[in-house]
PyMOL Python script that loads the backbone (N, CA, C, O; Angstrom):
from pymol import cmd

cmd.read_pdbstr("""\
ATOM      1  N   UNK A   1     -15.700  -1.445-109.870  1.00  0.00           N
ATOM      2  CA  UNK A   1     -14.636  -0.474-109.961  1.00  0.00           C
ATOM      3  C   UNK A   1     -13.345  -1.120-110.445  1.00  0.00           C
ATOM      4  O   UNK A   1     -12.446  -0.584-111.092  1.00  0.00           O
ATOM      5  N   UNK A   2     -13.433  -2.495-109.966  1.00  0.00           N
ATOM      6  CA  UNK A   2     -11.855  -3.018-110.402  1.00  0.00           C
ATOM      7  C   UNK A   2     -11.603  -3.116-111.630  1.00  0.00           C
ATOM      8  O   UNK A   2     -10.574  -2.669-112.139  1.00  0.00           O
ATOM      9  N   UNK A   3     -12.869  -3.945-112.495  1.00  0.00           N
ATOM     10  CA  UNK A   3     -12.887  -3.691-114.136  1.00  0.00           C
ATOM     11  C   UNK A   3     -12.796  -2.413-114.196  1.00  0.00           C
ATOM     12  O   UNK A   3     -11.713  -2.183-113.660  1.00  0.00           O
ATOM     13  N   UNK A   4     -13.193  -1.559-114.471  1.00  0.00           N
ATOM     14  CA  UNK A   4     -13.241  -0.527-115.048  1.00  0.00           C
ATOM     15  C   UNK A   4     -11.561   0.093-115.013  1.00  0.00           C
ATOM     16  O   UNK A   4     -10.849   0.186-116.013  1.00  0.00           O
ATOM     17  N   UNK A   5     -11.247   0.391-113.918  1.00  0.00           N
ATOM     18  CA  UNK A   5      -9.515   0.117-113.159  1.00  0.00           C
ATOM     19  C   UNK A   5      -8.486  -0.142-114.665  1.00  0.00           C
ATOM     20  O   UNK A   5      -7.863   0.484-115.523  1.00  0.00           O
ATOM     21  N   UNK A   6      -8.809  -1.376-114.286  1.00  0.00           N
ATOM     22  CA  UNK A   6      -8.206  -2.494-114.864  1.00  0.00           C
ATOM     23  C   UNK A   6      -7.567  -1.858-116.332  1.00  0.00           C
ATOM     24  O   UNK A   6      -6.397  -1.575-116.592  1.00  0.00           O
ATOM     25  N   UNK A   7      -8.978  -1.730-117.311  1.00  0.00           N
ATOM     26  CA  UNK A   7      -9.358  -1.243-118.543  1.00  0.00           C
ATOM     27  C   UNK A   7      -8.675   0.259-119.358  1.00  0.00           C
ATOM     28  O   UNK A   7      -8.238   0.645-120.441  1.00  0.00           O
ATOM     29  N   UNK A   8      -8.941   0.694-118.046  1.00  0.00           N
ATOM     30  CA  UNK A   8      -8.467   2.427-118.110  1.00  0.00           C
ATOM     31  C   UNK A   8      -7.114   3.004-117.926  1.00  0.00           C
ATOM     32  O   UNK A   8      -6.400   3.839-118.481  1.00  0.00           O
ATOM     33  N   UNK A   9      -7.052   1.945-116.583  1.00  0.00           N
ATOM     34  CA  UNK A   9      -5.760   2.856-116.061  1.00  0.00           C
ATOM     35  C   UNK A   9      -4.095   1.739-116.011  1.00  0.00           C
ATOM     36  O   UNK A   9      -2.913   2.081-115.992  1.00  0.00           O
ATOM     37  N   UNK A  10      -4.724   0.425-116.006  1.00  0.00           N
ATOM     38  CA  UNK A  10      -3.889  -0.537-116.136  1.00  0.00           C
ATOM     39  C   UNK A  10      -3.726  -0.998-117.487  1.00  0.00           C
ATOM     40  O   UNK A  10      -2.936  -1.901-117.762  1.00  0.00           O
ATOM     41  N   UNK A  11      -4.293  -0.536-118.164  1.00  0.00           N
ATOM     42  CA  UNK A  11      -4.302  -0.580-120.086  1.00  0.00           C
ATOM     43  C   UNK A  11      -4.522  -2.391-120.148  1.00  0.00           C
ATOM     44  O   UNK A  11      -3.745  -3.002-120.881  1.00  0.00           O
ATOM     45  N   UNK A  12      -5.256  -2.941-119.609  1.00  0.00           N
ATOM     46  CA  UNK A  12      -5.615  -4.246-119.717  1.00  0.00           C
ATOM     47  C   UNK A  12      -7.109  -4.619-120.302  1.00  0.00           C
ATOM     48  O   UNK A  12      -8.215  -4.394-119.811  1.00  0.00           O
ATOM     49  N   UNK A  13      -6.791  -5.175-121.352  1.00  0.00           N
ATOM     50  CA  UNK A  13      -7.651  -5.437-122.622  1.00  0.00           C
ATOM     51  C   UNK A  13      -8.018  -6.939-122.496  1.00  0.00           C
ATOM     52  O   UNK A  13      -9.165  -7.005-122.939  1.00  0.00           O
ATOM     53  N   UNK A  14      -7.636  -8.132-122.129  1.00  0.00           N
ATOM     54  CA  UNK A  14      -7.297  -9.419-122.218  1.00  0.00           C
ATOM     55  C   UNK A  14      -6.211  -9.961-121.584  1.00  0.00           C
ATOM     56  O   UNK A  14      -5.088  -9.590-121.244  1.00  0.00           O
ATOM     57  N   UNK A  15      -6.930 -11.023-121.523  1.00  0.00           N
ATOM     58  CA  UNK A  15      -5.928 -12.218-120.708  1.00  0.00           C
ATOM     59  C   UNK A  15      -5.477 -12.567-121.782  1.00  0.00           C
ATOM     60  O   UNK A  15      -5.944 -12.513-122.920  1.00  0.00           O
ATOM     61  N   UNK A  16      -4.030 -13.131-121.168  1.00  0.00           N
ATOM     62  CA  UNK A  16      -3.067 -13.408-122.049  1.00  0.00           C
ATOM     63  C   UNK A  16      -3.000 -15.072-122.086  1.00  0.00           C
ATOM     64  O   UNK A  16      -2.355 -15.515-123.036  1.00  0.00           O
ATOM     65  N   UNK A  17      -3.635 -16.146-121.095  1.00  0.00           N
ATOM     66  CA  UNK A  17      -3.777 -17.455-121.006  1.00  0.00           C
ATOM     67  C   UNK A  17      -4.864 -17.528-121.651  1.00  0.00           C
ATOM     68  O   UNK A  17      -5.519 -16.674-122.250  1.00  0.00           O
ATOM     69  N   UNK A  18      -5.055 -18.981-121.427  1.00  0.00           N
ATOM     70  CA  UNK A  18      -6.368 -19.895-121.693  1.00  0.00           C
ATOM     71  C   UNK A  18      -6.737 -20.769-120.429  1.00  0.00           C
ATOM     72  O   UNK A  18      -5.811 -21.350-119.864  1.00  0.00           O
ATOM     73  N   UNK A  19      -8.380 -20.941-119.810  1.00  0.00           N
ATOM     74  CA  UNK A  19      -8.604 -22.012-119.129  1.00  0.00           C
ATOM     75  C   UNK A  19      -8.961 -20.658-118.200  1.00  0.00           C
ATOM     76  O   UNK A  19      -8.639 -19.474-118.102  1.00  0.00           O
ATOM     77  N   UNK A  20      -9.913 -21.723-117.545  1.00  0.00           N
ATOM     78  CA  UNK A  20     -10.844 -21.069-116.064  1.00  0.00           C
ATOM     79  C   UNK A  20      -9.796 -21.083-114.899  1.00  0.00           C
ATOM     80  O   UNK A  20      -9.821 -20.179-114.063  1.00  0.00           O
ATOM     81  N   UNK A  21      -8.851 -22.122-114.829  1.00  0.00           N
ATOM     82  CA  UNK A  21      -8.099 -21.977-113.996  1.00  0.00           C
ATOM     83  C   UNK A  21      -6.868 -20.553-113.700  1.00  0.00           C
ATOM     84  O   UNK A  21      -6.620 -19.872-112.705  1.00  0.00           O
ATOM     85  N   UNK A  22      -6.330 -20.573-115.093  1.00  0.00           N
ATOM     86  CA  UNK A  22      -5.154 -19.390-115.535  1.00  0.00           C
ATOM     87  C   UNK A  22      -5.667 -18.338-115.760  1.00  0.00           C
ATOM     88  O   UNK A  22      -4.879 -17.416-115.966  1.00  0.00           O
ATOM     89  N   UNK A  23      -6.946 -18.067-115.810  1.00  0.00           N
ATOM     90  CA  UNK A  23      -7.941 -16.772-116.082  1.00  0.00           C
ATOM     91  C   UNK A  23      -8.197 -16.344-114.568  1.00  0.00           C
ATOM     92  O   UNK A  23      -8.028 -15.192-114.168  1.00  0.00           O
ATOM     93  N   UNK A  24      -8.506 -17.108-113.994  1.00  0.00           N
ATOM     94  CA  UNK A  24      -9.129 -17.076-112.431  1.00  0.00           C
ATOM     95  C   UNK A  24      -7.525 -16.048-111.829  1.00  0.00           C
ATOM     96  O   UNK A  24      -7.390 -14.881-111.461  1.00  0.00           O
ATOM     97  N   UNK A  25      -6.421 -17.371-112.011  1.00  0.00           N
ATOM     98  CA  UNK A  25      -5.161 -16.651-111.637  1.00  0.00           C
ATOM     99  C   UNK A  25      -4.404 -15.429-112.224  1.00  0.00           C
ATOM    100  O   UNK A  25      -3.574 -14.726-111.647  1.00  0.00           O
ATOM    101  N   UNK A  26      -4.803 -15.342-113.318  1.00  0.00           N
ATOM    102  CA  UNK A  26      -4.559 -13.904-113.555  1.00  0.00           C
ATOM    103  C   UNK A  26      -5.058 -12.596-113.223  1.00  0.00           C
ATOM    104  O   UNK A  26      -4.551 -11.474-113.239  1.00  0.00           O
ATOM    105  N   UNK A  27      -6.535 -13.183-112.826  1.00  0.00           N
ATOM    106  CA  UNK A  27      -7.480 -11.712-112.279  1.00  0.00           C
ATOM    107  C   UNK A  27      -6.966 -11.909-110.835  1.00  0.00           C
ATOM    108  O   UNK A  27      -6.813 -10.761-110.418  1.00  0.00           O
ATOM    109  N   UNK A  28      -6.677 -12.637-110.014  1.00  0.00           N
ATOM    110  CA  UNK A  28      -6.460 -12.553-108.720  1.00  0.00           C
ATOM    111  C   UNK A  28      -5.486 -11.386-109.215  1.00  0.00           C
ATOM    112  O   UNK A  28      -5.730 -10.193-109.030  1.00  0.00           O
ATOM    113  N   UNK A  29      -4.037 -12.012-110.047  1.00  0.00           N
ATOM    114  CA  UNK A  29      -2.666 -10.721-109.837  1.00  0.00           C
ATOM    115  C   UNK A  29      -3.292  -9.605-110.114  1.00  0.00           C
ATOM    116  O   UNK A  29      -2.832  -8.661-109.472  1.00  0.00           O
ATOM    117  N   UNK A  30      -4.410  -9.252-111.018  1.00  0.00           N
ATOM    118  CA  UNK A  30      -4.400  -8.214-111.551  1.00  0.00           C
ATOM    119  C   UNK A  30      -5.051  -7.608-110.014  1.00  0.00           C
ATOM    120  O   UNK A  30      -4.474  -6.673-109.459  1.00  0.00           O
ATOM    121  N   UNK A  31      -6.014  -8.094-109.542  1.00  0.00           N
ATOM    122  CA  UNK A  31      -6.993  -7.331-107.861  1.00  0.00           C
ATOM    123  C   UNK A  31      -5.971  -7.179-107.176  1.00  0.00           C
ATOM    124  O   UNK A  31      -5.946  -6.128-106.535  1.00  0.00           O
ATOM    125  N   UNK A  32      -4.423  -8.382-106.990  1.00  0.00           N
ATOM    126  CA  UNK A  32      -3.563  -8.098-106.110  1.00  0.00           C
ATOM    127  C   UNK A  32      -2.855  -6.618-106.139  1.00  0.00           C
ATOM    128  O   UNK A  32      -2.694  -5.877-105.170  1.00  0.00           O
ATOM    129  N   UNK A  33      -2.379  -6.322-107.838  1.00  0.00           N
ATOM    130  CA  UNK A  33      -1.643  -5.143-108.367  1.00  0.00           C
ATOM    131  C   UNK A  33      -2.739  -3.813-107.973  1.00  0.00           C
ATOM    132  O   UNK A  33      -2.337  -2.793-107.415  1.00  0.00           O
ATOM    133  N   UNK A  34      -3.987  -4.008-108.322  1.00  0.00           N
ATOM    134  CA  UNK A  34      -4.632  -2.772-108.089  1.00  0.00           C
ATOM    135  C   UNK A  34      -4.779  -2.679-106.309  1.00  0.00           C
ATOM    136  O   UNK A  34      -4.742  -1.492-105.985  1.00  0.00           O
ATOM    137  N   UNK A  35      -4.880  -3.281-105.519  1.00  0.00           N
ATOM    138  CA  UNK A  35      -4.607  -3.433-104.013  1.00  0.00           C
ATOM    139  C   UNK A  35      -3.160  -2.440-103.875  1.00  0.00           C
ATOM    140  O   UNK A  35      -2.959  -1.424-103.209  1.00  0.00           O
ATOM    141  N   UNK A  36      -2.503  -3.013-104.565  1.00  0.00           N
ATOM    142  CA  UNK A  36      -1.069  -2.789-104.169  1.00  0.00           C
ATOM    143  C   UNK A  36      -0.908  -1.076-104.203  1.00  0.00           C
ATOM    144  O   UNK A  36      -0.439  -0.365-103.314  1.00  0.00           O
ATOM    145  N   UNK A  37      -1.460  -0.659-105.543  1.00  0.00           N
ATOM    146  CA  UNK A  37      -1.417   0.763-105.574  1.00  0.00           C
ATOM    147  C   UNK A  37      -2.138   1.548-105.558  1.00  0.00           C
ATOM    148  O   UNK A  37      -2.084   2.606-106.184  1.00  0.00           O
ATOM    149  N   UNK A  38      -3.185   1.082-104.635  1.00  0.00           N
ATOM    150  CA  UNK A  38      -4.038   1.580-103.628  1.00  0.00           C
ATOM    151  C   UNK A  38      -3.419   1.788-102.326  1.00  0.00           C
ATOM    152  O   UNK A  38      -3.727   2.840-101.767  1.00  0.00           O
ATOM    153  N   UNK A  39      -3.114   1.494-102.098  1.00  0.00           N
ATOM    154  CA  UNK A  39      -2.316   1.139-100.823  1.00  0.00           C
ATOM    155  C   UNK A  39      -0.782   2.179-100.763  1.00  0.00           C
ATOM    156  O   UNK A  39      -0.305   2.799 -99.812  1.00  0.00           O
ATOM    157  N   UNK A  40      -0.274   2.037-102.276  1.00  0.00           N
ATOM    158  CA  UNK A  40       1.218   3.016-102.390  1.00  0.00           C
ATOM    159  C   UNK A  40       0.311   4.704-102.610  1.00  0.00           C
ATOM    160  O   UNK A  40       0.851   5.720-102.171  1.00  0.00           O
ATOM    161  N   UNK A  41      -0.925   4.769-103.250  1.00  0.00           N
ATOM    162  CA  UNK A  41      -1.580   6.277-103.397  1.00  0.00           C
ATOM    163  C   UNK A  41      -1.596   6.664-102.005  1.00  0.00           C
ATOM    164  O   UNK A  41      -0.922   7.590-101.552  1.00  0.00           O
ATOM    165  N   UNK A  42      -2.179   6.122-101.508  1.00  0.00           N
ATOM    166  CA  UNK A  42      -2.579   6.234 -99.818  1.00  0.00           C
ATOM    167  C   UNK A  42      -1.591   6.681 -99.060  1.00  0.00           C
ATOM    168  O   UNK A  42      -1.699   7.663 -98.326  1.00  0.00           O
ATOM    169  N   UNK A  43      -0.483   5.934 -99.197  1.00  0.00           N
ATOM    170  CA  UNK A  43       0.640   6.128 -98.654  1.00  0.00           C
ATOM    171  C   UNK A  43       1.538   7.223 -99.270  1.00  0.00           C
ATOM    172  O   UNK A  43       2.600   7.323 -98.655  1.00  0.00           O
ATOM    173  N   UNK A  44       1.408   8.096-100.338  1.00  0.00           N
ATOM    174  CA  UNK A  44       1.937   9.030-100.925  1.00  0.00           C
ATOM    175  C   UNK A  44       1.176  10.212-100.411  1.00  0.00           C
ATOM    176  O   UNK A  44       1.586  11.373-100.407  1.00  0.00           O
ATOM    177  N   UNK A  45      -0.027   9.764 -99.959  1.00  0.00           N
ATOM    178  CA  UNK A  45      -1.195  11.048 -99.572  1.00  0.00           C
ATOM    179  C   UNK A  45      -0.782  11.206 -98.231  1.00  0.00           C
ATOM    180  O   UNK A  45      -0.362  12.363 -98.227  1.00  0.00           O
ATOM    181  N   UNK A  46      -0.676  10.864 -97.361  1.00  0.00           N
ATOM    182  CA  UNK A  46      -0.702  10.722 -96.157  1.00  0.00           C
ATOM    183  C   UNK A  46      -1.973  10.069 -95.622  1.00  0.00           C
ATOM    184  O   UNK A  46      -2.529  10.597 -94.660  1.00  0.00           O
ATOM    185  N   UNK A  47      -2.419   9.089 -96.107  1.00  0.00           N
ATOM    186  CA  UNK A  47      -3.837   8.980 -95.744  1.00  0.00           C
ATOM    187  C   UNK A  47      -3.233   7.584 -95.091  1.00  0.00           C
ATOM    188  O   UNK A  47      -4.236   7.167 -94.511  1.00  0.00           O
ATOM    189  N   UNK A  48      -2.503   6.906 -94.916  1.00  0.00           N
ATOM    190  CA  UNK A  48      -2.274   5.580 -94.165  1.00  0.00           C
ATOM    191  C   UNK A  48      -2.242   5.625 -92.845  1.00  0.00           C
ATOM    192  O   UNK A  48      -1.283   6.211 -92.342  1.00  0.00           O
ATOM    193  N   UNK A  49      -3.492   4.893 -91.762  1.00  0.00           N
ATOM    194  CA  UNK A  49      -3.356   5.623 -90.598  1.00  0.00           C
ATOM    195  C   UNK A  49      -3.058   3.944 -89.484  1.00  0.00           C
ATOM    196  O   UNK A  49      -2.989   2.871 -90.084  1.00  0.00           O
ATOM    197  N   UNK A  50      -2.947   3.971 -88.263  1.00  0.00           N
ATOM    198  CA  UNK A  50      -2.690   2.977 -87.777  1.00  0.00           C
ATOM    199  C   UNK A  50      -4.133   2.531 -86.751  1.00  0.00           C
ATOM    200  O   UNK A  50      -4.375   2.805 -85.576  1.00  0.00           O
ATOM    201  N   UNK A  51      -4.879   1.778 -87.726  1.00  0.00           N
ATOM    202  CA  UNK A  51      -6.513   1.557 -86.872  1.00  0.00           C
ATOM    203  C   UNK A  51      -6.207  -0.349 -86.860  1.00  0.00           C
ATOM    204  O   UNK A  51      -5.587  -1.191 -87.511  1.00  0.00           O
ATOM    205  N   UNK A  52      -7.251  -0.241 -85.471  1.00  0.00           N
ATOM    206  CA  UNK A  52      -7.233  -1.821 -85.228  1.00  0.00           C
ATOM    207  C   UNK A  52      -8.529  -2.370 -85.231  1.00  0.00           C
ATOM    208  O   UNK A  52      -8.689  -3.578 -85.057  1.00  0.00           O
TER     209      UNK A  52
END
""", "prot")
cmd.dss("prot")
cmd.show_as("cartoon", "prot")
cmd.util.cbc("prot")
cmd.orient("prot")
């Protein structure tokens, strides 16, 4: 789902580095960013609840 995400809705085509290392670190930001507004949808829905 995250590729696909990524592709569609984040208009991300390519990494903009070179190397396994700076590739690795760029997909982390990109899982971090799609986390992030997952998390702000949720929270616009009312769906954020307080579970432990």
């Amino acid at each position: 789902m995250l590729f696909t995400y990524t592709k569609a809705d984040l208009n991300f085509r390519r990494f903009h580095l070179r190397g396994k290392m700076k590739v690795g670190t760029e997909w982390i930001l990109l899982a971090m960013a799609y986390n992030v507004l997952r998390m702000h949808h949720k929270a616009q829905n009312g769906r954020v609840g307080n579970t432990i």
